[in-house]
VOGU-3710 file (C-alpha; in Angstrom, 3 decimals, decimal comma):
1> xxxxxxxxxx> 5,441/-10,250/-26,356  7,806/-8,236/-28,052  8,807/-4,546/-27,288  6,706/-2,850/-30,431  3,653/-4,796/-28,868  3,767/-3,886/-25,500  4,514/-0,126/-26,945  1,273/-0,275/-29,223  -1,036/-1,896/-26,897  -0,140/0,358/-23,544
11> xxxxxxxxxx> -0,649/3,963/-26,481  -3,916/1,966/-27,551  -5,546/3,242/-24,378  -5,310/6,893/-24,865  -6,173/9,330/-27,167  -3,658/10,512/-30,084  -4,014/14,126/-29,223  -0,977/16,119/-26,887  -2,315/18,131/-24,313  -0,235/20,584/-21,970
21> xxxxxxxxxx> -1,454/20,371/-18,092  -0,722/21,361/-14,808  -1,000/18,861/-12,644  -0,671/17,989/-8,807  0,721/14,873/-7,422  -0,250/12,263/-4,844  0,983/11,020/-1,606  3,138/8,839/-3,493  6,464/9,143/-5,591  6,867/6,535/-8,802
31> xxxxxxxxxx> 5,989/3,028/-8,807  5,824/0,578/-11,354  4,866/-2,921/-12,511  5,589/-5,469/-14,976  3,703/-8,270/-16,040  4,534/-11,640/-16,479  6,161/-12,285/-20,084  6,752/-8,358/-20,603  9,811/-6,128/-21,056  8,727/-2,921/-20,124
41> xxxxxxxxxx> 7,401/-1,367/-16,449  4,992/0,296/-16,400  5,800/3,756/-14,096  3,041/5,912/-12,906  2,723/8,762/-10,179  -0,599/9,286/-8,675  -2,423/12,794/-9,729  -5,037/14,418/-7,496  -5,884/17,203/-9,670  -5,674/19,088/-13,154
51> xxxxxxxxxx> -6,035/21,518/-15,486  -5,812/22,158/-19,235  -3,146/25,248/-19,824  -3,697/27,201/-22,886  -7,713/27,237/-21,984  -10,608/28,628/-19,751  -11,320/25,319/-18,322  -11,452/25,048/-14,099  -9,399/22,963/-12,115  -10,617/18,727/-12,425
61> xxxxxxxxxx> -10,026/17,451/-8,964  -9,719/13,349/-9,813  -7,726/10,458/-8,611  -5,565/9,184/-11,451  -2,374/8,046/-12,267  -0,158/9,190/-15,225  1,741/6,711/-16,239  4,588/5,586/-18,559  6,414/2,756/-20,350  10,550/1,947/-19,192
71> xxxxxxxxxx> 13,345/-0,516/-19,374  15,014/-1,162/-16,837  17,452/1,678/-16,951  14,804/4,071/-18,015  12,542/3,147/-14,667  15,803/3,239/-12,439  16,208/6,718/-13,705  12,828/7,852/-13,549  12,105/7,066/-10,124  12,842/10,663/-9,557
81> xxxxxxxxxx> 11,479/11,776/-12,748  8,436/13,447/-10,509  7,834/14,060/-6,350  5,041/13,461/-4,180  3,000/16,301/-3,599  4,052/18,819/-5,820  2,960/21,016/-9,065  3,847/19,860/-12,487  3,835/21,033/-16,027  3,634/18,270/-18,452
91> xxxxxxxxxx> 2,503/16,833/-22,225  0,200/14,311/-21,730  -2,677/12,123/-23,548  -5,773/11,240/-21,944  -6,749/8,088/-21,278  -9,939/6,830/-19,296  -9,074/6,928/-15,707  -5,076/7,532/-16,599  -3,490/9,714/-18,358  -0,045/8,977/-20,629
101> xxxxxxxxxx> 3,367/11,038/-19,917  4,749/12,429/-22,767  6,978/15,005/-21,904  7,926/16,605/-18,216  7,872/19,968/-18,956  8,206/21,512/-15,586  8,885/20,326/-12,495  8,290/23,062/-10,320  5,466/25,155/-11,249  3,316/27,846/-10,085
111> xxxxxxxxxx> -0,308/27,482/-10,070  -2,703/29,682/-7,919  -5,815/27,596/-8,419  -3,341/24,134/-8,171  -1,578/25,174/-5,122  -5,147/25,096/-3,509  -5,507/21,733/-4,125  -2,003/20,857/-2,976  -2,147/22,710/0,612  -5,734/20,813/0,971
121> xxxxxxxxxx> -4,229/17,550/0,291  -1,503/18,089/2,946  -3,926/19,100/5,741  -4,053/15,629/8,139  -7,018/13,684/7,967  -8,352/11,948/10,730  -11,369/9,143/11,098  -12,978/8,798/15,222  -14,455/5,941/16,190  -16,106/5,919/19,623
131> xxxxxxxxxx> -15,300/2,688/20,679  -11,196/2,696/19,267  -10,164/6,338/18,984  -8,801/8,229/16,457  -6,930/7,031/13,050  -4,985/9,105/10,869  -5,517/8,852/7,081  -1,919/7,490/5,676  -1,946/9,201/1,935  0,651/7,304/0,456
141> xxxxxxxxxx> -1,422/3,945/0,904  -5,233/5,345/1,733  -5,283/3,502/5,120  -6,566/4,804/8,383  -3,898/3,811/11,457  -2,956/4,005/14,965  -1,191/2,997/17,602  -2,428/0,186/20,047  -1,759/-2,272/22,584  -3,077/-5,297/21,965
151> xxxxxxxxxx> -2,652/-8,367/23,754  -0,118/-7,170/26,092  2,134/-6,137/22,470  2,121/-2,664/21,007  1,746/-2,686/17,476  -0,427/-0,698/14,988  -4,558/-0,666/13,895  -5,398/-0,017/10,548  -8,189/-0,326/7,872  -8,513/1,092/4,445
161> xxxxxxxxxx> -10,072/4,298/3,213  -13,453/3,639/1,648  -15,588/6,477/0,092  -17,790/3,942/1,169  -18,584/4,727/5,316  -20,533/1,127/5,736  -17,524/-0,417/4,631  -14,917/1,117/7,046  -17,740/0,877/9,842  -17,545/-3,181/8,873
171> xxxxxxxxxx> -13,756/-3,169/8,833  -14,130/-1,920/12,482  -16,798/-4,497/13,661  -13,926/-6,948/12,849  -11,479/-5,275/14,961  -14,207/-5,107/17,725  -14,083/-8,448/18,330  -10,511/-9,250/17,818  -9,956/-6,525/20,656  -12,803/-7,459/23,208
181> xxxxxxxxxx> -11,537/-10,982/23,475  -7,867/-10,074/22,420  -6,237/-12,391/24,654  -8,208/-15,472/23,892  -7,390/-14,227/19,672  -3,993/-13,220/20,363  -3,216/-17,169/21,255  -4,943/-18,640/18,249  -3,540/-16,719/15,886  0,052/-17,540/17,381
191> xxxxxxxxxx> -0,884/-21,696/17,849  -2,190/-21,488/14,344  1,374/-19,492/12,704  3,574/-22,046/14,765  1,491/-25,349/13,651  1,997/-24,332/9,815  5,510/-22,372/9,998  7,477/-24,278/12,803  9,070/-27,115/10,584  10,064/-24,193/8,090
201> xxxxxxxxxx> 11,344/-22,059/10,834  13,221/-25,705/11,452  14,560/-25,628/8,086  15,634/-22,495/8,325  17,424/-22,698/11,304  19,439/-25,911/9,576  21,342/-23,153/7,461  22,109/-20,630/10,224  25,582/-21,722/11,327  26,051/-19,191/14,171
211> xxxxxxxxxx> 23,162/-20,263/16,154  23,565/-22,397/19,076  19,671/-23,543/19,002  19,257/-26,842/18,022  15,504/-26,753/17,754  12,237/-24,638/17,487  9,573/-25,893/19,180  6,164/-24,659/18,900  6,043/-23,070/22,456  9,510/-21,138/21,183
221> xxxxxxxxxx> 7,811/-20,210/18,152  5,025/-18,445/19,778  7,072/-16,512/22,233  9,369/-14,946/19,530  6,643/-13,887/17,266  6,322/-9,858/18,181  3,196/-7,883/16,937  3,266/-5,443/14,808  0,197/-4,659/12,769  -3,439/-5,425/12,676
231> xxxxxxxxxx> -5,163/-5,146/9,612  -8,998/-5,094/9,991  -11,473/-5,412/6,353  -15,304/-5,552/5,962  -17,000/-8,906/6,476  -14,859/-10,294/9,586  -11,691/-10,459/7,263  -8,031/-9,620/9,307  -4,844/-10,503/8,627  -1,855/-9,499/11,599
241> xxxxxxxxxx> 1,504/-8,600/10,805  4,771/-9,629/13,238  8,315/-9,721/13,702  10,075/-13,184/13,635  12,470/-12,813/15,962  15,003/-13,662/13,067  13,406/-17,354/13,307  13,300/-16,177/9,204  16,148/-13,875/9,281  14,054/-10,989/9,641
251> xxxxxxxxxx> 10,667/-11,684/7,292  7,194/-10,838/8,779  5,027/-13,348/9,559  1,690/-12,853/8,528  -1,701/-14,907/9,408  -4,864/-14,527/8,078  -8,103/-15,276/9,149  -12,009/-14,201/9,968  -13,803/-13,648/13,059  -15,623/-16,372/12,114
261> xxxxxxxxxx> -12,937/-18,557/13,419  -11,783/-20,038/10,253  -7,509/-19,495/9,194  -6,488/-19,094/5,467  -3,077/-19,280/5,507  0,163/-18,537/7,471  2,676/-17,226/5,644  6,259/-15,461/5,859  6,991/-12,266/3,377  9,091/-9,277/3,017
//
């Protein structure tokens, strides 16, 4: 797709009119994406709240993200266009669910009613369970998390932020049973990892020439892998997070699976 039609079909979605805000921003500084085949990234910042200068109208408290087109160079350079959590003054038009930056206009600005909204989103947020403790909400990614020891391994807990309460209560049903028999789940998940990754980690190891091991067995395998994170979802879903004790020069290993005993896949990233 060329440049002009990436352009015209990211302006397509918002309105033609400029519009001066003020504008708080998320958790989170500037990200972007790129789709397959394009030229451009698209940046965007979170927003958490807004108003219309130049007018009567009240503060809008709404997730949304303004976002942006860039080259390369242009997104390189914009990644510190706008921070996390502070109060902006910019030309803008409105899209559904997004609005599209046209101009930073301020990057510091002062905003009674806005500044409300900013010291509420910094105040820590915290979900108890009765059965696992407390979690603490982490902004930047909307996912609940704590510290744990599971299996003998410390590591971390965590399950996403739902407005949805059935759905978090769900994602902790999962990690019910993955604690109350963690042992028995700790050495599944580990015999399953080393049965699909140990003839990589085998291939791997063929292009490490400082290493005096000649071979990873499965038993090896197992005892290297380190914990690090538990991730918990509604319906039994769970996927676990650990070090690789460099068996991949330093990728995580990650295994996925239900409590219904069936593995989808074992996998290296990062």
């Amino acid at each position: 797709m060329s440049i002009s039609n990436e352009v015209s079909n990211f302006e397509k979605r918002f309105t033609d009119d400029v519009i001066e805000i003020a504008a708080v921003t998320g958790a989170s500084g500037v990200g972007a994406g790129r789709a397959a085949g394009n030229t451009l990234w698209q940046a965007s910042i979170p927003l958490i709240g807004w108003k219309k200068l130049n007018s009567n109208d009240p503060v809008i408290k709404e997730n949304l993200r303004l976002q942006w087109l860039a080259n390369d160079k242009e997104f390189e350079e914009s990644r510190d266009l706008l921070d996390m959590n502070s109060i902006v003054r910019l030309q803008i038009r409105k899209g559904e669910g997004s609005m599209m930056l046209v101009k930073v206009l301020e990057t510091s600005y002062q905003d009674d009613d806005l500044e409300v909204v900013l010291q509420e989103s910094l105040k820590p947020v915290f979900y108890n369970d009765e059965i696992l403790g407390q979690f603490e909400l982490i902004k930047s990614v909307n996912t609940f998390e704590k510290k744990i020891i599971w299996a003998n391994d410390e590591g971390l807990l965590s399950f996403d932020w739902f407005e949805d309460n059935d759905k978090m209560k769900s994602a902790l049903k999962t990690a019910y049973v993955l604690f109350e028999q963690q042992d028995e789940w700790s050495q599944r998940v580990k015999e399953y990892a080393a049965e699909e990754l140990t003839e990589l980690a085998n291939d791997w190891l063929q292009d490490d020439e400082e290493t005096e091991i000649q071979e990873i067995t499965k038993e090896m395998f197992m005892g290297l892998m380190k914990l690090s994170t538990i991730c918990v979802y509604p319906e039994g879903d769970f996927e676990i997070f650990y070090s690789d004790g460099d068996m991949f020069w330093g990728h995580s290993i990650i295994v996925c699976g239900n409590i219904d005993g069936k593995f989808d896949s074992a996998e290296i990233a990062g």
